[in-house]
C-alpha positions as a LaTeX table, in Angstrom:
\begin{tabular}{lrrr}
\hline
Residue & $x$ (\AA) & $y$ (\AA) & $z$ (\AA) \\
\hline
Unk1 & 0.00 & 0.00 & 0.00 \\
Unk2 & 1.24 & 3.69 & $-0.67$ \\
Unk3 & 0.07 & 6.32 & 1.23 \\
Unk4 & $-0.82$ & 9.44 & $-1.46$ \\
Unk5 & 1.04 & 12.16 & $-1.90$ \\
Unk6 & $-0.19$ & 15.75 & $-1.34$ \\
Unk7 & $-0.84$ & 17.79 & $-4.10$ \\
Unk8 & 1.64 & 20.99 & $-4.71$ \\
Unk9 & $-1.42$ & 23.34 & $-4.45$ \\
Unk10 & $-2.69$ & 21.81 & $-1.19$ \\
Unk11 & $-2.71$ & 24.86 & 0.92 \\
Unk12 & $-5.30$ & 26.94 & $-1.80$ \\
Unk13 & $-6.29$ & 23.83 & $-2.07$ \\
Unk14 & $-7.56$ & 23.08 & 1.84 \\
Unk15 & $-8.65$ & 27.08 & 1.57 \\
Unk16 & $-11.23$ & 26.32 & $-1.59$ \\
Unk17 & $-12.65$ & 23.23 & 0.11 \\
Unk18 & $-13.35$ & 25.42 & 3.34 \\
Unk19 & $-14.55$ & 28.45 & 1.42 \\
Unk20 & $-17.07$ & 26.20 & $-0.38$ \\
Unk21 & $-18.82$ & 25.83 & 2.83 \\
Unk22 & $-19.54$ & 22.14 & 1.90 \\
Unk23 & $-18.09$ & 20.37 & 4.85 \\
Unk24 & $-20.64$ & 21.86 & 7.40 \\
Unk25 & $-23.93$ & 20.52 & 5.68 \\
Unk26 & $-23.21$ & 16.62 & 5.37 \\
Unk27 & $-24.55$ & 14.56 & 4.17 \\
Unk28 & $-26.64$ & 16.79 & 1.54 \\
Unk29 & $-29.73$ & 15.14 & $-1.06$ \\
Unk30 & $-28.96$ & 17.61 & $-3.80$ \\
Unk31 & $-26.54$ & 15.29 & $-5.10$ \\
Unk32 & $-27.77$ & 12.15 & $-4.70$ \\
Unk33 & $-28.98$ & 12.45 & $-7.72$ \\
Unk34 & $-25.91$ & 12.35 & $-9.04$ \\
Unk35 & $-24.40$ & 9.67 & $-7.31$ \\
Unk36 & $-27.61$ & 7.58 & $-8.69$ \\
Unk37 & $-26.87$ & 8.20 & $-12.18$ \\
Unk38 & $-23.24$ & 7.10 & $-11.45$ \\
Unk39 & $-24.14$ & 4.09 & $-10.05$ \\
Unk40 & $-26.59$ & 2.67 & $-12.93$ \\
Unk41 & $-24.59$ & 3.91 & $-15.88$ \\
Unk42 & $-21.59$ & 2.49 & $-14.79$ \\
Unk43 & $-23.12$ & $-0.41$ & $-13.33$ \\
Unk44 & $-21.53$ & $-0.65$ & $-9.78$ \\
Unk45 & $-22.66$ & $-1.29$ & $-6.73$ \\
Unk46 & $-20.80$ & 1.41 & $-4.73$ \\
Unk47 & $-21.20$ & 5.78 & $-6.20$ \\
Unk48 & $-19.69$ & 8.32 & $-3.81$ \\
Unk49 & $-19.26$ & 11.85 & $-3.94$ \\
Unk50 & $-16.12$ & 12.95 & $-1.85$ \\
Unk51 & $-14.44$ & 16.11 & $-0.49$ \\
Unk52 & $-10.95$ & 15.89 & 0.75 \\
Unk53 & $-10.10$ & 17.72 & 4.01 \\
Unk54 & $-6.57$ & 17.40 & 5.46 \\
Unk55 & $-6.88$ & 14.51 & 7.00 \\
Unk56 & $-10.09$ & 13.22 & 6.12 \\
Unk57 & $-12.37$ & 11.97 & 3.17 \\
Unk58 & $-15.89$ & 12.67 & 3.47 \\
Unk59 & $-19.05$ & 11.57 & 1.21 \\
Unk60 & $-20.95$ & 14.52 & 0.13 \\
Unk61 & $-23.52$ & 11.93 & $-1.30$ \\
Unk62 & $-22.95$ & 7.96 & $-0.91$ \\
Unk63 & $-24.78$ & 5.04 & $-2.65$ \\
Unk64 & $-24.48$ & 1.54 & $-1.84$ \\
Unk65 & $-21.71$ & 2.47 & 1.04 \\
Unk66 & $-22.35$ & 2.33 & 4.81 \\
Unk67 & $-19.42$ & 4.46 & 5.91 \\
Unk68 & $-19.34$ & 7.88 & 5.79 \\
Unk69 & $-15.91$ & 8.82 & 5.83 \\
Unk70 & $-12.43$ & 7.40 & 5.72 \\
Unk71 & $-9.04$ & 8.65 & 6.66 \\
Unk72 & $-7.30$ & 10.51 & 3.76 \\
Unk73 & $-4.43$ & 8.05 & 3.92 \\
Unk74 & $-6.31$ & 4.99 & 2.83 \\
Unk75 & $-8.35$ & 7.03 & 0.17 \\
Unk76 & $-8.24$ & 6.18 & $-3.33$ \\
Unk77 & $-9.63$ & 9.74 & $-3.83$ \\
Unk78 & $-6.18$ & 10.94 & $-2.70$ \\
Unk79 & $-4.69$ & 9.10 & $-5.85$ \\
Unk80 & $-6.74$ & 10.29 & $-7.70$ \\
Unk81 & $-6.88$ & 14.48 & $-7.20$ \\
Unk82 & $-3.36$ & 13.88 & $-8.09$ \\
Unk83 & $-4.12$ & 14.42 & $-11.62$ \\
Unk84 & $-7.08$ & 16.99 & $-11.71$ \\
Unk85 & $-8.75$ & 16.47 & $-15.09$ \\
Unk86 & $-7.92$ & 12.99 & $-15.71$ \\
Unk87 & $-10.14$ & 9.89 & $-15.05$ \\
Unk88 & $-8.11$ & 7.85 & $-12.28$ \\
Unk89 & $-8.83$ & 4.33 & $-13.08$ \\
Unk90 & $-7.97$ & 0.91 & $-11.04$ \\
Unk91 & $-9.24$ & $-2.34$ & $-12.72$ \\
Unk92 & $-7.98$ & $-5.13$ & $-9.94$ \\
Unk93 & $-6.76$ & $-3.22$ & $-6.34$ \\
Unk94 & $-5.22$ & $-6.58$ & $-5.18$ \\
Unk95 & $-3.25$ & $-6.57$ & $-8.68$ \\
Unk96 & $-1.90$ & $-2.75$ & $-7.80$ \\
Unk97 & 0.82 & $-2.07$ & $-5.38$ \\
Unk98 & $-0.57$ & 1.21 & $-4.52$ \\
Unk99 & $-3.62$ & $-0.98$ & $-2.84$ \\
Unk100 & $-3.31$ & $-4.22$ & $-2.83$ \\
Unk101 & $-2.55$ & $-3.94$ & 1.46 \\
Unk102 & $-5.55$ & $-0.97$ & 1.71 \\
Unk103 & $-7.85$ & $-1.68$ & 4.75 \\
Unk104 & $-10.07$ & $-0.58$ & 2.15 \\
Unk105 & $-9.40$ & $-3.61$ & 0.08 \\
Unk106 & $-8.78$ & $-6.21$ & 2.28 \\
Unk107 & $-11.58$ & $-6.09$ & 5.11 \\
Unk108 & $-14.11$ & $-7.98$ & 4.04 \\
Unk109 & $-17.13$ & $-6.37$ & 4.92 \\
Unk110 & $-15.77$ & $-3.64$ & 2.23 \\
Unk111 & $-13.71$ & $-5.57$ & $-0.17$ \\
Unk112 & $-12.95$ & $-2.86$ & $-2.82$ \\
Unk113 & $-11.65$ & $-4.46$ & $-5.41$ \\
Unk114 & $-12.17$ & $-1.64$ & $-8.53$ \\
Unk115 & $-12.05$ & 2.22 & $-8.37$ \\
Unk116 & $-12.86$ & 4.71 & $-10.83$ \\
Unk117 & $-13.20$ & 8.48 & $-9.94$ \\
Unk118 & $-12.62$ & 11.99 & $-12.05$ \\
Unk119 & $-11.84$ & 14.77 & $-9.60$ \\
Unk120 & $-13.77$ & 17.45 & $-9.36$ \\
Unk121 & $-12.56$ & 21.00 & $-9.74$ \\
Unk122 & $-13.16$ & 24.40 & $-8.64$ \\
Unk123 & $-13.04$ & 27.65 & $-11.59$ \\
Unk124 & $-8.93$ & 28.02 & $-10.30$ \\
Unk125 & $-8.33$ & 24.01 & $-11.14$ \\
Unk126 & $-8.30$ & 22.89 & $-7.42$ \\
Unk127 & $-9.56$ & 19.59 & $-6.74$ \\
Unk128 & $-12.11$ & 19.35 & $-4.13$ \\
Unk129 & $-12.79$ & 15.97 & $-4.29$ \\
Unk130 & $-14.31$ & 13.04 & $-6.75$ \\
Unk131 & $-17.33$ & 11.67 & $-8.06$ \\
Unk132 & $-16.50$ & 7.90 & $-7.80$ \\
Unk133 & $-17.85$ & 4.32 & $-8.31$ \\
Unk134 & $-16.35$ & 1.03 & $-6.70$ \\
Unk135 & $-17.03$ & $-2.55$ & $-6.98$ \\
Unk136 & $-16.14$ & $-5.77$ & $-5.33$ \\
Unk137 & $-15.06$ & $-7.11$ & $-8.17$ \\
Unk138 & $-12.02$ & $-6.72$ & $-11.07$ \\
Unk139 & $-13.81$ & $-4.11$ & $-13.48$ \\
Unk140 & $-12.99$ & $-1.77$ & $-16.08$ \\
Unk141 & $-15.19$ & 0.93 & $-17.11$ \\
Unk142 & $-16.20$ & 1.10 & $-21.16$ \\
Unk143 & $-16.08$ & 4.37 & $-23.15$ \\
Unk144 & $-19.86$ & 5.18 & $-22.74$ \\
Unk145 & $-19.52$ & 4.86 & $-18.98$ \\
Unk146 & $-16.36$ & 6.97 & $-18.87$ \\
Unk147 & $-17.78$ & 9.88 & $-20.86$ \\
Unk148 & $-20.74$ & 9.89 & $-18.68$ \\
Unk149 & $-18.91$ & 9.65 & $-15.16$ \\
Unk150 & $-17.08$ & 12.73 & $-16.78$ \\
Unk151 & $-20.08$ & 14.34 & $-17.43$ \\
Unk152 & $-21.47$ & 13.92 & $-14.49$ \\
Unk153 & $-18.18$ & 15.40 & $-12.96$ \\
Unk154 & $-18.95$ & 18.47 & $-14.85$ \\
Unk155 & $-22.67$ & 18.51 & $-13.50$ \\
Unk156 & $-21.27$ & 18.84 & $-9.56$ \\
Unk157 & $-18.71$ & 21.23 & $-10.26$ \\
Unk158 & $-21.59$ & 23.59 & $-11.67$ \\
Unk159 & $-23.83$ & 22.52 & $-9.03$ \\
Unk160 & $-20.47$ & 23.48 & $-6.52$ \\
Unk161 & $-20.34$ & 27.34 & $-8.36$ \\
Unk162 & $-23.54$ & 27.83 & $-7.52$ \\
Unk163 & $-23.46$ & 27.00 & $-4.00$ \\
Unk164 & $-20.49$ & 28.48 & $-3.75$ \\
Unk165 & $-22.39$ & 31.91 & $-5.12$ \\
Unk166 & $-24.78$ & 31.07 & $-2.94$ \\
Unk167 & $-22.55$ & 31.11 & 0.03 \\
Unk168 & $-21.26$ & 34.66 & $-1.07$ \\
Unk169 & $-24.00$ & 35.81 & $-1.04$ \\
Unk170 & $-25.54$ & 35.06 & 1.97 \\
Unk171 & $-21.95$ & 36.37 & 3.08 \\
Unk172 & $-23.02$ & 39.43 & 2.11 \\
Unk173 & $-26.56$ & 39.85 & 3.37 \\
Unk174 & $-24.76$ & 38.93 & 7.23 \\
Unk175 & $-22.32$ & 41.51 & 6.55 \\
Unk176 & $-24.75$ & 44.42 & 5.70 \\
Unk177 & $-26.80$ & 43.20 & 8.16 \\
Unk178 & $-23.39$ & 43.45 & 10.51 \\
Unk179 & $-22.42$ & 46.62 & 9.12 \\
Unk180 & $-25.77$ & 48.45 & 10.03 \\
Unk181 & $-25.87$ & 47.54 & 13.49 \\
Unk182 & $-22.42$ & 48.68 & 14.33 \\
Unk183 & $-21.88$ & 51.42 & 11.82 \\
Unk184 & $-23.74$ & 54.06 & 14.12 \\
Unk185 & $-21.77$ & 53.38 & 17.38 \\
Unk186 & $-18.53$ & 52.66 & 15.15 \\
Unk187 & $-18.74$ & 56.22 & 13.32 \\
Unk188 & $-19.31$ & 58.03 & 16.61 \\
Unk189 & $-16.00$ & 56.54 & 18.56 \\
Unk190 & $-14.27$ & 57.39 & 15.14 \\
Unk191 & $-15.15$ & 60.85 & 14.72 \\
Unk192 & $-14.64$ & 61.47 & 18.24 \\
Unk193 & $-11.66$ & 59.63 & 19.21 \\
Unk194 & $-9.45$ & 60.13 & 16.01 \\
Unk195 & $-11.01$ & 62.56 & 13.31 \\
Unk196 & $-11.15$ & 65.38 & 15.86 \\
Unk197 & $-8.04$ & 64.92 & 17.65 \\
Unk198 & $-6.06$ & 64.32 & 14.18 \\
Unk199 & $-7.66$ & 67.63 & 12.82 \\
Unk200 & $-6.43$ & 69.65 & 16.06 \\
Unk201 & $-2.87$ & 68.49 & 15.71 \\
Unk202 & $-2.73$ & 69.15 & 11.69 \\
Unk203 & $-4.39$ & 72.90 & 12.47 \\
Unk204 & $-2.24$ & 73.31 & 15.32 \\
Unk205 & 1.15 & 72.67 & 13.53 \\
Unk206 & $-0.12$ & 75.50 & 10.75 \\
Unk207 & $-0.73$ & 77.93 & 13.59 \\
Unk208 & 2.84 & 77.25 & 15.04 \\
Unk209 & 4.35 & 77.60 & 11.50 \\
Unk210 & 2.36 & 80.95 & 10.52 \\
Unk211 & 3.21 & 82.53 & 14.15 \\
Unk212 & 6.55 & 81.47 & 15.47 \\
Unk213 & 8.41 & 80.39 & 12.15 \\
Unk214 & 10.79 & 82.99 & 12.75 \\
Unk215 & 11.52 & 81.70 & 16.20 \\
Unk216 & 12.26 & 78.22 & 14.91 \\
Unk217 & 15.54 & 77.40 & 13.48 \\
Unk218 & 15.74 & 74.38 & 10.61 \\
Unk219 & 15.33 & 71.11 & 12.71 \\
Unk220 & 12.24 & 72.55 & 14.79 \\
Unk221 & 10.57 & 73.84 & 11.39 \\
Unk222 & 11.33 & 70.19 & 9.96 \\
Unk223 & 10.00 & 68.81 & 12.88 \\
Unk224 & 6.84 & 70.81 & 12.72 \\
Unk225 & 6.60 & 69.36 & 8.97 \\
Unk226 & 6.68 & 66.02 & 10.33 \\
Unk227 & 4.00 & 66.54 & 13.02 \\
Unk228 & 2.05 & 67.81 & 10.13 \\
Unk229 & 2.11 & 64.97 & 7.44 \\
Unk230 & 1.60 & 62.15 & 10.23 \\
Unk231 & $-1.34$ & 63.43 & 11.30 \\
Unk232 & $-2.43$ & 64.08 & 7.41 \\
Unk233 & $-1.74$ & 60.30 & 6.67 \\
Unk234 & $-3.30$ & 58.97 & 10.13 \\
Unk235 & $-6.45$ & 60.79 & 8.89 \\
Unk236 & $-6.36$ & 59.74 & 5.47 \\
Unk237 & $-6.00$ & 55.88 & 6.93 \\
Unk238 & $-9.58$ & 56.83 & 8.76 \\
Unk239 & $-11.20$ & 58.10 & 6.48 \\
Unk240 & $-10.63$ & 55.27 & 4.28 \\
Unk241 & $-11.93$ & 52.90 & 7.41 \\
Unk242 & $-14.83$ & 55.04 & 7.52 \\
Unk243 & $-15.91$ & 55.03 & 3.98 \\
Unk244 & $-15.17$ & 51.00 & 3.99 \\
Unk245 & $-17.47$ & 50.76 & 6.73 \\
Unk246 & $-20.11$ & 53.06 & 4.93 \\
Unk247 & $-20.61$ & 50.09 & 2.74 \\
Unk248 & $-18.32$ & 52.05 & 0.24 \\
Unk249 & $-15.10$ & 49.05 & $-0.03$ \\
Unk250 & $-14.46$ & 49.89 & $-3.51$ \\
Unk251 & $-11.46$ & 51.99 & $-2.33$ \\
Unk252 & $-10.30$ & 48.88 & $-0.74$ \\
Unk253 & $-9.93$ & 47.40 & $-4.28$ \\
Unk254 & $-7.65$ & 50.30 & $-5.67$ \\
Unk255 & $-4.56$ & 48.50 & $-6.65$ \\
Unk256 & $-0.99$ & 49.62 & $-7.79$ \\
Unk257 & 2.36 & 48.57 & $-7.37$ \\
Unk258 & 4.68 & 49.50 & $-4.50$ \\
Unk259 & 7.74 & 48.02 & $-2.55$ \\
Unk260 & 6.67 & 46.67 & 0.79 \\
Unk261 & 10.26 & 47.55 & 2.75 \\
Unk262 & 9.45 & 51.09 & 2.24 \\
Unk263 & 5.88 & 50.91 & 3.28 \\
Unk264 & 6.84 & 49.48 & 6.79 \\
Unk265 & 9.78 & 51.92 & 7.12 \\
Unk266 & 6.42 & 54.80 & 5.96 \\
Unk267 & 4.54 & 52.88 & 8.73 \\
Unk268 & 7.78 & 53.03 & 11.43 \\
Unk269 & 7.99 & 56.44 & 11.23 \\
Unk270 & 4.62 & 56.89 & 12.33 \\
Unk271 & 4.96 & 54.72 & 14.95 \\
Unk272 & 6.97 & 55.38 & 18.16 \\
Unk273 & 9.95 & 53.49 & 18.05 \\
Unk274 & 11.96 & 53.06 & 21.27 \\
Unk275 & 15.31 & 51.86 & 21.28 \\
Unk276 & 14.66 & 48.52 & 22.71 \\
Unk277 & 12.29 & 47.28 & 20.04 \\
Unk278 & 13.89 & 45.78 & 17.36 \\
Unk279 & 11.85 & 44.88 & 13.67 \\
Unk280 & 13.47 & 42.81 & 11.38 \\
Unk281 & 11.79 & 43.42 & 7.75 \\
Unk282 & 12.02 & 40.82 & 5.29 \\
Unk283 & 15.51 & 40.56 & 3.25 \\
Unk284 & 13.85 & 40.82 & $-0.29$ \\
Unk285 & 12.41 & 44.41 & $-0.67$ \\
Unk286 & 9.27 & 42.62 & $-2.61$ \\
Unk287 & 7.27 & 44.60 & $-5.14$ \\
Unk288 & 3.39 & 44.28 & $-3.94$ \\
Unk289 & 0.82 & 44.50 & $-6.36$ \\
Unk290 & $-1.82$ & 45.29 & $-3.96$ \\
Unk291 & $-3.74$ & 48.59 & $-2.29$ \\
Unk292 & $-1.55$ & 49.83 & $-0.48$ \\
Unk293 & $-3.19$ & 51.67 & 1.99 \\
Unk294 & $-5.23$ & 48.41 & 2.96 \\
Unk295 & $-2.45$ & 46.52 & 3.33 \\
Unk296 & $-0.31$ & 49.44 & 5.42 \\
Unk297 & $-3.20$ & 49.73 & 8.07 \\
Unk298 & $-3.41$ & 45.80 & 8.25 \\
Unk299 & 0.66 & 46.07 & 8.86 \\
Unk300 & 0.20 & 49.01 & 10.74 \\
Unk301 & $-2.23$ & 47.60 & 13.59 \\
Unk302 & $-0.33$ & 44.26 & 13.86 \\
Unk303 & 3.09 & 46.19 & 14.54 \\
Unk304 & 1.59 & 49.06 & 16.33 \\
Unk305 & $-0.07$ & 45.76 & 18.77 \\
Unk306 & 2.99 & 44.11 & 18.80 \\
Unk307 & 4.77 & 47.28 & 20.79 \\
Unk308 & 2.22 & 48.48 & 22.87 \\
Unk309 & 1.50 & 45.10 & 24.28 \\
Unk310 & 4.62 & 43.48 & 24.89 \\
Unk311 & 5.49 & 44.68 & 28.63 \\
Unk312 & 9.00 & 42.87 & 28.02 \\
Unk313 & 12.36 & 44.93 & 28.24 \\
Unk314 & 13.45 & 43.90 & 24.50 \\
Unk315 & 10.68 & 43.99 & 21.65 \\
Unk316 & 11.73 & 41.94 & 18.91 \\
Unk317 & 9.22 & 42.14 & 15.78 \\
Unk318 & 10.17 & 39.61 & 12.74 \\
Unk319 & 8.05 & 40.33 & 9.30 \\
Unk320 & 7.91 & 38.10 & 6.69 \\
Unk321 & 6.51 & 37.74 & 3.25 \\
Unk322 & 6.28 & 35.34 & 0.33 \\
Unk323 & 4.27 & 34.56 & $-3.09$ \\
Unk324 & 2.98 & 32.01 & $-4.05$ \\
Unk325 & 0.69 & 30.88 & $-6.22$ \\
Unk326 & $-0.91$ & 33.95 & $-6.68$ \\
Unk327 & $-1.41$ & 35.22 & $-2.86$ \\
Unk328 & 1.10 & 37.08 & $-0.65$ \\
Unk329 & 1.42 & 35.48 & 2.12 \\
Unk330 & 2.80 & 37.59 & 5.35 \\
Unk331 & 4.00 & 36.90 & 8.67 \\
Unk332 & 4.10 & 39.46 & 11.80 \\
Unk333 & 5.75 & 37.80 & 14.89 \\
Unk334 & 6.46 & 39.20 & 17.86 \\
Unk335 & 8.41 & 38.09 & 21.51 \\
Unk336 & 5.53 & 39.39 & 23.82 \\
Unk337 & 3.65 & 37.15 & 26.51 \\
Unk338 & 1.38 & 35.69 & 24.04 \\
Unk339 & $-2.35$ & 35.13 & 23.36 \\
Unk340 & $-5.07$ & 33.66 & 26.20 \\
Unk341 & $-6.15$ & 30.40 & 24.63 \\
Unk342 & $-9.76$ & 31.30 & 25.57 \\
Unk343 & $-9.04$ & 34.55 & 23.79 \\
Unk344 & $-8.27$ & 33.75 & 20.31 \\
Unk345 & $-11.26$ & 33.09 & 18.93 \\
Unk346 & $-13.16$ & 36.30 & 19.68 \\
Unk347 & $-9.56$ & 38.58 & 18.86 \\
Unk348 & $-11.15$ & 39.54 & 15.75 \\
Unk349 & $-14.73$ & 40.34 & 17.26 \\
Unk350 & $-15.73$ & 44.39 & 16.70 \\
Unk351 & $-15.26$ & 45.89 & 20.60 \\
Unk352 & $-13.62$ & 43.07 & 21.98 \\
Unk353 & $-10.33$ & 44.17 & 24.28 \\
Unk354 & $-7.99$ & 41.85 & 25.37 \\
Unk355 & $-6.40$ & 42.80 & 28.72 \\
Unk356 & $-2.62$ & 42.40 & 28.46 \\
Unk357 & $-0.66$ & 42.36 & 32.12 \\
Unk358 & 1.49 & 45.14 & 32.44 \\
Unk359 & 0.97 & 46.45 & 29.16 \\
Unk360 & 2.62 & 49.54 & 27.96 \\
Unk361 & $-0.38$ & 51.12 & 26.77 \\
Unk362 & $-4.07$ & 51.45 & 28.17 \\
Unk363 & $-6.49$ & 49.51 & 26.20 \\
Unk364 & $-8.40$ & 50.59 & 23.14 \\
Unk365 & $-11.52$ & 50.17 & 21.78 \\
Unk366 & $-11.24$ & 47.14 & 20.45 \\
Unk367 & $-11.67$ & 48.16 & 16.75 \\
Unk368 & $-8.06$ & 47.26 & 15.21 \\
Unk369 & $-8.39$ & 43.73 & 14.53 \\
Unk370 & $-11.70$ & 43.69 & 13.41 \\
Unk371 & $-11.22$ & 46.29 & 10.84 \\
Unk372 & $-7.66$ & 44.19 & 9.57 \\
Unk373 & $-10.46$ & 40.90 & 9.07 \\
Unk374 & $-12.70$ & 43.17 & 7.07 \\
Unk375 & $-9.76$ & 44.56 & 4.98 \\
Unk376 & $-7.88$ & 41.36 & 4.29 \\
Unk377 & $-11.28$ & 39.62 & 3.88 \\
Unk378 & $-12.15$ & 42.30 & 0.76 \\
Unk379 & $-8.83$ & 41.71 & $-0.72$ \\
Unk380 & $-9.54$ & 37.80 & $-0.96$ \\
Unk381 & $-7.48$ & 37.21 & 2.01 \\
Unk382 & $-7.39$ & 35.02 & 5.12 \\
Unk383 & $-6.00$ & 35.80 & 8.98 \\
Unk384 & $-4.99$ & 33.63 & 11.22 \\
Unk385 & $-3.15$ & 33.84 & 14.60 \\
Unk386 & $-0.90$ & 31.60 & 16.88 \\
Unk387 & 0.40 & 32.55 & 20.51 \\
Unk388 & 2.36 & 30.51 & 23.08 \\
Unk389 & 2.28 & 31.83 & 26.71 \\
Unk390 & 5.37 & 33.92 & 27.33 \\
Unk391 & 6.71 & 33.16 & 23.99 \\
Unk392 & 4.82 & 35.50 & 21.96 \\
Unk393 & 2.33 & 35.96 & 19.45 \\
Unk394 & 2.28 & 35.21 & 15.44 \\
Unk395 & $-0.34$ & 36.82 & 12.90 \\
Unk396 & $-0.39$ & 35.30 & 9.55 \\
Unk397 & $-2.47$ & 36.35 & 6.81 \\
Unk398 & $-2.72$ & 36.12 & 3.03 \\
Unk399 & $-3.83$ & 39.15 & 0.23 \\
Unk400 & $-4.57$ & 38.22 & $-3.46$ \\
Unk401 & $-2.00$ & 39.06 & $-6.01$ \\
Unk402 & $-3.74$ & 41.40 & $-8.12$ \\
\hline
\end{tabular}
């Protein structure tokens, strides 16, 4: 027996099975209909309908087959989604070294003895699964019944677009539904907290500049300067939130090309930067196609966290980046004290605060996170985060190449 290899893609690929939402509603009738077909044209006893998880295969839709889901190692479905778009035939499993010591094949009460699936694939070529049919004996499929088991193939991954359309949009009815609850006490703490305060500082600086310039020598009129065009980016950073959370993301979607070394040294400079924190950027000065500004607040928040809630002497902040296969993918680690357990499943919640022990900073309104969801979320993202007590705390997250 040989256990199958994971696919190249399997990372999108685990991401498009879990975006599909399919895993949450089995077992599901729609495609039993399916499976039915499958089983009289080809003439087999056994039709399945599987989804691959990571360590799993489950049956969307099952005929003629008690179980409802196997491990992943003893699949045949994992041999097969090795080659997405080809029919993955086996005519006598006891005959094939691949199966021929497969629990699978050898219990009795299941006795597989011939497999033939086509994988099913999403619009970006990722196989979800198959649309199989087994038997107990040696068999091999004719040319009718191998068009048709690829035709019905092609029948579930429509049937899969719609529901994933479906999905999106009921995704989108929870979020407006979401965004109008909040948007009322979110605007308020916005306007009040930041848009007022950042408009005071950026008038202020102009008042110091048109009365006491000639007081000021170089350095304190460059310094002014400075004060002036970080509060003029920190408000153009809300009001981008704010239209974003108007409904208005389209600004979200703006894309152009930029170098992501010199946005965090953009976003260090508006940050307070002791000398005990240390924040090593990745080596490769990558060229983002991306928004920019989305991306900069996301970065922004997670390093801005990363200082104010690490109590520890030394701050060390590692950020890292890759591409592949059409995402960035991005790393922010820090040293800190870490994550509550009980915690990290609400971190991204609108309002919620986690308390940090001697934290250098009082708390905040618990807005950050949640807005860095929304914004990787609308560039086709995903966030994730992993602490250790003491050790500190790593946020990963991905962002569509554009």
């Amino acid at each position: 027996m040989i256990i199958p290899e994971k696919p190249d893609n399997e990372r999108l690929r685990l991401r498009a099975v879990r975006q599909l939402g399919l895993l949450e509603e089995l077992p599901q009738e729609t495609y039993d209909n399916i499976t039915l077909l499958a089983q009289e044209i080809c003439e087999t006893p056994v039709a399945l309908l599987t989804i691959l998880d990571d360590e799993k295969q489950w049956f969307k839709s099952r005929k003629g087959f008690d179980l409802t889901e196997t491990d992943r190692d003893i699949s045949f479905c994992g041999h097969a989604i090795l080659e997405p778009g080809k029919l993955f035939e086996v005519e006598d499993a006891l005959n094939d070294p691949r199966f021929d010591k497969n629990p699978l094949v050898t219990f009795k009460d299941i006795n597989v003895r011939s497999y033939a699936g086509i994988p099913i694939l999403n619009k970006q070529g990722q196989a979800l699964g198959t649309l199989c049919v087994l038997s107990k004996k040696p068999k091999k499929l004719n040319l009718h019944q191998r068009k048709c088991l690829i035709a019905l193939g092609k029948q579930v991954e429509i049937l899969y677009e719609f529901h994933y359309k479906s999905v999106e949009l009921e995704d989108m009815r929870d979020e407006l539904q979401e965004n109008n609850k909040v948007l009322q006490d979110f605007a308020g703490n916005v306007s009040h907290d930041l848009k007022m305060p950042l408009a005071n500082i950026i008038l202020s600086a102009d008042i110091v500049r048109a009365k006491y310039s000639s007081a000021l020598d170089k350095a304190g009129l460059g310094y002014l300067e400075y004060i002036k065009n970080s509060g003029l980016k920190l408000s153009e950073y809300v009001t981008s939130l704010l239209e974003y959370y108007s409904g208005n993301g389209e600004k979200v979607k703006e894309i152009e090309k930029f170098f992501l070394n010199d946005l965090i040294e953009d976003i260090l400079d508006l940050l307070e930067i002791d000398a005990n924190c240390m924040i090593n950027m990745p080596e490769e000065n990558m060229a983002i196609n991306g928004n920019r500004a989305a991306i900069g607040q996301v970065l922004m928040n997670l390093i801005s966290n990363s200082i104010k809630h690490n109590p520890k002497e030394e701050i060390l902040i590692d950020i890292t980046c890759e591409e592949q296969a059409g995402y960035y993918y991005f790393g922010v680690r820090d040293n800190g004290v870490g994550i509550p357990e009980k915690d990290l499943n609400k971190i991204f919640d609108l309002f919620t605060v986690i308390k940090v022990k001697n934290a250098k900073s009082s708390e905040g309104h618990g807005i950050g996170l949640s807005t860095v969801k929304k914004l990787i979320t609308i560039m086709n993202g995903d966030i994730n985060v992993k602490s250790d007590k003491e050790k500190g705390t790593l946020f990963e997250f991905s962002v569509e190449k554009a």
